[in-house]
C-alpha positions as CSV (number, residue, x, y, z in Angstrom):
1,X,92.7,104.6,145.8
2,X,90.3,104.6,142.5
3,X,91.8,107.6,141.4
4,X,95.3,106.2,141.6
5,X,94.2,102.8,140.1
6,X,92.7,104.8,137.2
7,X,95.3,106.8,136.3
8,X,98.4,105.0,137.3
9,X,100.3,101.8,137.9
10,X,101.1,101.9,141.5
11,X,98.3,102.0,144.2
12,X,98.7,103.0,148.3
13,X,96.2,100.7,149.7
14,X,94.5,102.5,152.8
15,X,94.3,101.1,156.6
16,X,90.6,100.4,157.5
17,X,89.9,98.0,154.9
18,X,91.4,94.8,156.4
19,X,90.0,91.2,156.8
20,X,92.6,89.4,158.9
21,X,95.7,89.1,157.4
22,X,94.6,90.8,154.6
23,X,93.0,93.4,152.7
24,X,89.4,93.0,151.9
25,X,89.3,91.5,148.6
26,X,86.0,93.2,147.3
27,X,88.2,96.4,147.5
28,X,90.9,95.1,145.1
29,X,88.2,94.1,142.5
30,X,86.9,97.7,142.7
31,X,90.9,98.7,142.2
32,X,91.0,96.2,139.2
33,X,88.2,97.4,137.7
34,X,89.1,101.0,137.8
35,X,92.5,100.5,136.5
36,X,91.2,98.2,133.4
37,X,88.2,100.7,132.3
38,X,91.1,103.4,132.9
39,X,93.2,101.7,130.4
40,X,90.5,100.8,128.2
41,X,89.7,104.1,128.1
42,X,93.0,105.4,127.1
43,X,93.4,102.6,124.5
44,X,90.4,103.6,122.7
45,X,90.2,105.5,119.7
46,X,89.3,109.6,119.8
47,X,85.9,109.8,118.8
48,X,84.9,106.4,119.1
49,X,81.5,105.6,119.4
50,X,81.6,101.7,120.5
51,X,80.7,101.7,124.2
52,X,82.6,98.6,125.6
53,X,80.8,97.5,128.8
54,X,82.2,95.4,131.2
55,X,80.2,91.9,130.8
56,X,82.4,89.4,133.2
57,X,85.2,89.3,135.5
58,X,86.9,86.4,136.7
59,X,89.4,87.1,139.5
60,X,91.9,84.8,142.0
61,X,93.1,85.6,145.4
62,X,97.1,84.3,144.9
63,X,98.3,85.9,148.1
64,X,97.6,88.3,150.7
65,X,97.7,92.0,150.1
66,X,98.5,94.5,152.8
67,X,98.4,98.2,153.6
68,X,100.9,99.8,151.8
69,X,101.8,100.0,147.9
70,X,101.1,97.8,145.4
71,X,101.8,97.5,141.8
72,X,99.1,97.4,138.9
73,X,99.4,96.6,135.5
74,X,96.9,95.3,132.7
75,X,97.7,94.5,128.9
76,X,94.8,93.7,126.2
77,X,94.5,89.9,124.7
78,X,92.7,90.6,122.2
79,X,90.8,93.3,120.8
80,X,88.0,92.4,118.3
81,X,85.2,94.4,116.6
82,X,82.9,93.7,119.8
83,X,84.5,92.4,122.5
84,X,87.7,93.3,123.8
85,X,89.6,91.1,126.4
86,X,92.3,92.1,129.1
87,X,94.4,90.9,131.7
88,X,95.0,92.6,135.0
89,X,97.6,91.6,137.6
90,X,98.3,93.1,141.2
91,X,101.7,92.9,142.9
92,X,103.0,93.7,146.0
93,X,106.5,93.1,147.0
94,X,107.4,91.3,143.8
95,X,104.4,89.0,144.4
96,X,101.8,88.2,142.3
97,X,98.7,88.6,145.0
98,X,95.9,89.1,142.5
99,X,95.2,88.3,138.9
100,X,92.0,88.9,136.7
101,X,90.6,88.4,133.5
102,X,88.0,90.8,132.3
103,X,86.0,90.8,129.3
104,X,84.3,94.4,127.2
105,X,81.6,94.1,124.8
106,X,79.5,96.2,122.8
107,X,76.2,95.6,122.3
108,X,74.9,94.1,119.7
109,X,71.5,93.6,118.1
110,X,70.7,89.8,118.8
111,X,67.2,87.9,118.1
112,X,68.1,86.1,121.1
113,X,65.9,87.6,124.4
114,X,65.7,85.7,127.8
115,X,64.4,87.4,130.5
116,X,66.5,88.4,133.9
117,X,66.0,86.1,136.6
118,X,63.5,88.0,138.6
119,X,64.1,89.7,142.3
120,X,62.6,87.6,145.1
121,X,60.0,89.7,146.8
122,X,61.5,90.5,150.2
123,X,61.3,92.8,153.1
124,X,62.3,96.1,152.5
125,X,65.9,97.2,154.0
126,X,64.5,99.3,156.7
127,X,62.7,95.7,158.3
128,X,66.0,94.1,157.7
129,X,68.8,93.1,161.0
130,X,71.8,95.1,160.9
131,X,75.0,93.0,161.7
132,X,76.3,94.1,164.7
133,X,79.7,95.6,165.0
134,X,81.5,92.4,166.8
135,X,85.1,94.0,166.9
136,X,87.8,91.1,166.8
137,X,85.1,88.9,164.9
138,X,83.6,90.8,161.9
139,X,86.2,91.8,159.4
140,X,87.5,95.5,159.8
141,X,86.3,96.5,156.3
142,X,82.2,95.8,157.5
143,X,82.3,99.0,159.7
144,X,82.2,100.6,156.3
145,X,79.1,99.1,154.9
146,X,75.3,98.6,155.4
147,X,74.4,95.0,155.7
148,X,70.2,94.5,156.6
149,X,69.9,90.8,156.7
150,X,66.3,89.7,155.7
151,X,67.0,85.8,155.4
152,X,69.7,83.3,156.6
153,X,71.5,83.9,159.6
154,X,74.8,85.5,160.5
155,X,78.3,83.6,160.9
156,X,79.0,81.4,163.3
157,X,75.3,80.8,164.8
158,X,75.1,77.4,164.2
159,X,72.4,77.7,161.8
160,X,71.0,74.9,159.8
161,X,70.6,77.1,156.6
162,X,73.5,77.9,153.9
163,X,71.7,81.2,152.2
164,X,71.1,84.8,152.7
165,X,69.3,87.1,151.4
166,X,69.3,90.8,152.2
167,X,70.2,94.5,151.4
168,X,73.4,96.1,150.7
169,X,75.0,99.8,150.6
170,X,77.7,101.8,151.6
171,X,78.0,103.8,155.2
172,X,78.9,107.2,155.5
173,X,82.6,106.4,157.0
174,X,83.3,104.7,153.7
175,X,84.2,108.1,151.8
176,X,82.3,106.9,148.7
177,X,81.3,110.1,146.5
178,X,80.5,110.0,143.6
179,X,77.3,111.3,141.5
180,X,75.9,107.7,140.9
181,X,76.8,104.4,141.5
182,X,79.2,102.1,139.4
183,X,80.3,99.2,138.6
184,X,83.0,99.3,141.0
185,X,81.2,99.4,144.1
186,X,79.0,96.6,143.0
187,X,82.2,94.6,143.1
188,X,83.2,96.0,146.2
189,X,79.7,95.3,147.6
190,X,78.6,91.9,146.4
191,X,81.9,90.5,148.0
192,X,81.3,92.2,151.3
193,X,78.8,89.5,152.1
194,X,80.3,86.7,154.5
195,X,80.4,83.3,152.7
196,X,77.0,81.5,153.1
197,X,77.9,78.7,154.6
198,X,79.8,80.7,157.9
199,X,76.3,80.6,158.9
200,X,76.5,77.2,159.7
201,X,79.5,77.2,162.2
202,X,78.7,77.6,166.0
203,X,82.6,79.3,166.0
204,X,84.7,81.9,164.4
205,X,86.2,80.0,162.0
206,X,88.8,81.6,158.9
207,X,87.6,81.4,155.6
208,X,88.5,83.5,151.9
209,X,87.9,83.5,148.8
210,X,90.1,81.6,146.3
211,X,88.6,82.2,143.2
212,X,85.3,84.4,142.0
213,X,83.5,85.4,138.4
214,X,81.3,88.3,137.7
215,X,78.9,88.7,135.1
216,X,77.1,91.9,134.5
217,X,73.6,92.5,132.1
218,X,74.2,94.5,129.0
219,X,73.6,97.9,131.0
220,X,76.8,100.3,131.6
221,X,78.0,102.6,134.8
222,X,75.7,105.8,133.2
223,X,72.4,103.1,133.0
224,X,73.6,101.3,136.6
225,X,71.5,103.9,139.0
226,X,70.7,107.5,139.3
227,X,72.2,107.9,143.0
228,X,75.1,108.1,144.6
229,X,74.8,104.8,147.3
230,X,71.4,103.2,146.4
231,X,70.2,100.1,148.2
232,X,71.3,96.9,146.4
233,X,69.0,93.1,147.0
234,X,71.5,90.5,147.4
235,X,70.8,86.7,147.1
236,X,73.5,83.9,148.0
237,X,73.0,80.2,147.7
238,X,75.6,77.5,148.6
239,X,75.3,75.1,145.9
240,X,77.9,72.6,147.3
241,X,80.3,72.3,150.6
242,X,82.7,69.6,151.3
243,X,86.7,68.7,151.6
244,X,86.8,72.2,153.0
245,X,85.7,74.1,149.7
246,X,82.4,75.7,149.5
247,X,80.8,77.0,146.2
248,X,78.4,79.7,146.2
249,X,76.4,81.5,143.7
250,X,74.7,84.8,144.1
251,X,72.6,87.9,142.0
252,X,72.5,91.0,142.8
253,X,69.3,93.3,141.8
254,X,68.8,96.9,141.8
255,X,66.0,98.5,144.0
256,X,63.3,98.2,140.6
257,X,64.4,94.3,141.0
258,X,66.3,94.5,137.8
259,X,69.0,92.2,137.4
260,X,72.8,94.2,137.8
261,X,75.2,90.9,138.7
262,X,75.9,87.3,138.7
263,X,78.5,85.9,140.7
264,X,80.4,82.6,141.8
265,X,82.7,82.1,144.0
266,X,85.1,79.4,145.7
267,X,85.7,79.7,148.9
268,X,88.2,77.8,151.4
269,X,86.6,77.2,154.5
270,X,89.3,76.3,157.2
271,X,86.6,73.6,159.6
């Protein structure tokens, strides 16, 4: 499915990646992601030595996607000396399910410095719980990636707590290989996580996202890891729940505790 995204406009999204109704979402920011640094990288001049790294992504859920085909296409904004910005949209039966905004910079020598927001100190993954495999509960995509929960507790145990903290990376099933890690499976995995706040409901309840934004430290895919499926540490706070909207904001560290991803996200809780 990367490959396709990459290259071309239209996309056969796999069986195995479901979440109810629908396909996992993580997965089609992956897919938009590959198909805009595909473009990008077609658009760009031969010989070009401006690097344009992917610095944020703001993406929202319209409708449902499926297994089956879809349609991608993306188109540039704007295109300035440093940043260049593009618009991606997914389709699927004439329908608009998925659209996204990305933005590409260079870097740029700045006398402005602030220092990453530093990893908590946490158990290692091995001391972590794994999420059992609760088939009918658990979305279908989670058989294909390795959760070790190390604070917070999982959906639906009537918990008092709205965070989690914990480990991240991809199982074996999942097919992912590739030399070293991207940025693609850092959206893929960041969104794998269930919303904090499930945590707090005594019942399987529905929930998704609606809307969700990115932002990625000036590093690119070559400067990301040196392996292939490396652990990632993965922090989620609710900052505010109510009318049936929760608003959560997570980072996302590398095993060194270096700072890879920001992210906020909106999602409709259905209790």
């Amino acid at each position: 499915m990367v490959d396709q995204a990459t290259r071309a406009e239209l996309v056969d999204i796999a069986a195995g990646w479901g979440q109810g109704r629908a396909t996992f979402g993580g997965l089609l920011g992956a897919l938009v992601v590959a198909h805009l640094q595909g473009a990008l990288a077609r658009k760009s001049e031969p010989g070009s030595q401006v690097s344009l790294v992917l610095r944020a992504l703001t993406i929202s859920f319209v409708a449902p996607v499926e297994v089956g085909q879809v349609s991608i296409s993306s188109e540039v904004l704007r295109s300035g000396k440093s940043v260049t910005q593009m618009l991606c949209t997914m389709k699927q039966n004439g329908q608009v399910c998925v659209s996204a905004l990305a933005s590409f910079g260079a870097a740029r020598q700045s006398r402005v410095v602030v220092a990453s927001a530093a990893a908590p100190q946490i158990d290692s993954p091995e001391a972590g719980r794994v999420i059992p495999n609760l088939e009918g509960i658990a979305p279908e995509f989670t058989k294909l990636i390795d959760f070790r929960f190390i604070n917070g507790e999982l959906p639906f145990s009537g918990a008092a707590t709205s965070h989690i903290e914990g480990w991240m990376r991809w199982k074996p099933s999942a097919g992912v290989k590739t030399p070293t890690a991207r940025y693609l499976d850092l959206v893929a995995l960041i969104d794998a996580w269930p919303p904090a706040v499930l945590q707090m409901l005594a019942q399987p309840t529905p929930s998704s996202s609606l809307t969700w934004t990115l932002e990625f430290p000036a590093i690119d895919d070559a400067q990301l890891s040196t392996e292939a499926n490396p652990w990632w540490q993965y922090r989620a706070v609710t900052e505010s729940a109510q009318n049936g909207y929760a608003h959560i904001s997570s980072h996302c560290w590398d095993q060194t505790g270096r700072l890879v991803a920001i992210s906020r996200q909106t999602a409709t809780v259905f209790a």
